[in-house]
N, C-alpha and C positions, 0 to 999 in steps of 0.2 A: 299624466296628461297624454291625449293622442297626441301620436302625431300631427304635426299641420301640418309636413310636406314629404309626398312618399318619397324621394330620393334620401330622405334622413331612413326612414324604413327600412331602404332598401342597402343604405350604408351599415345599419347594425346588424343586418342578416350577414352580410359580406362580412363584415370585420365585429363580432361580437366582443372581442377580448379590447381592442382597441375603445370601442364604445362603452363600455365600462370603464375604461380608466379614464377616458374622457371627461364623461358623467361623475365620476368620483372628485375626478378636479373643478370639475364644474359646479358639483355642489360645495366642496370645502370652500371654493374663492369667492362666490355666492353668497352662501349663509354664514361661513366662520373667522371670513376674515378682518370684518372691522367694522362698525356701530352705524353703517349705515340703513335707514329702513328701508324693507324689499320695493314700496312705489317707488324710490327714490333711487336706486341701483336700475331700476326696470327702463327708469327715465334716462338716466346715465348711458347705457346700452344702445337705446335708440338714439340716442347723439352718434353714438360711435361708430352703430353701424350705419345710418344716416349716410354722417363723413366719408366713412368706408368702401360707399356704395354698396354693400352686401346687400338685396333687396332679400333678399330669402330670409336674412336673420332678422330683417328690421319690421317683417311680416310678424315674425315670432314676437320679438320684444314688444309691439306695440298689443299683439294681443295678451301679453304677459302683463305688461303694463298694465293694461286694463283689467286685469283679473286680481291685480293686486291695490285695485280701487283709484287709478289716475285716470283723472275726468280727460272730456277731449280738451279741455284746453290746456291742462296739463299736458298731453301729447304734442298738441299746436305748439307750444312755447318752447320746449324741449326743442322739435324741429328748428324753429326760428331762428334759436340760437347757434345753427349752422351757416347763418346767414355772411356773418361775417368774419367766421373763422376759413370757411373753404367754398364761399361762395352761392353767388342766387343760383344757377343753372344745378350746382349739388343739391340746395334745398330744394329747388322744385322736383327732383327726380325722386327724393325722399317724402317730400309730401303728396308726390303722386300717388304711390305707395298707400301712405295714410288713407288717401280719401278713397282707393277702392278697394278698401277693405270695409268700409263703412256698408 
């Protein structure tokens, strides 16, 4: 997959050896670690980094999501449910996110 954001680009030219191990861990905890289906971890992610505020990651996960066949309102619902674990003022800065990617 491209990149979606050049600063990830621009971290594996920088740090190649690092980004691979990265990526390694990233795939084994991903795909090997337990019976969950990939729309369903994608959905998971975006909670997380939702909560986290990461907007960069929750850029990625939501177009991951989607590529691993979660409708939008699969996405909407997912967000939602930040509502009342860390708050309306964190869901809306996550679902701001959402909608301008649309």
């Amino acid at each position: 997959m491209k990149d979606l954001h050049k600063i990830y680009t621009v971290f594996k030219k920088d740090f190649p050896a690092i980004n691979a191990a990265h990526e390694e861990l990233g795939e084994k905890i991903h795909k090997e670690s337990g019976p969950l289906p990939e729309k369903l971890r994608w959905l998971i992610k975006i909670a997380i980094s939702g909560a986290s505020k990461h907007h960069l990651a929750l850029e990625t996960h939501i177009r991951k999501a989607r590529a691993a066949g979660a409708t939008e309102a699969d996405i909407k619902h997912a967000l939602l449910l930040l509502i009342q674990t860390v708050g309306f003022p964190t869901f809306m800065e996550a679902y701001q996110v959402f909608k301008n990617l649309k």
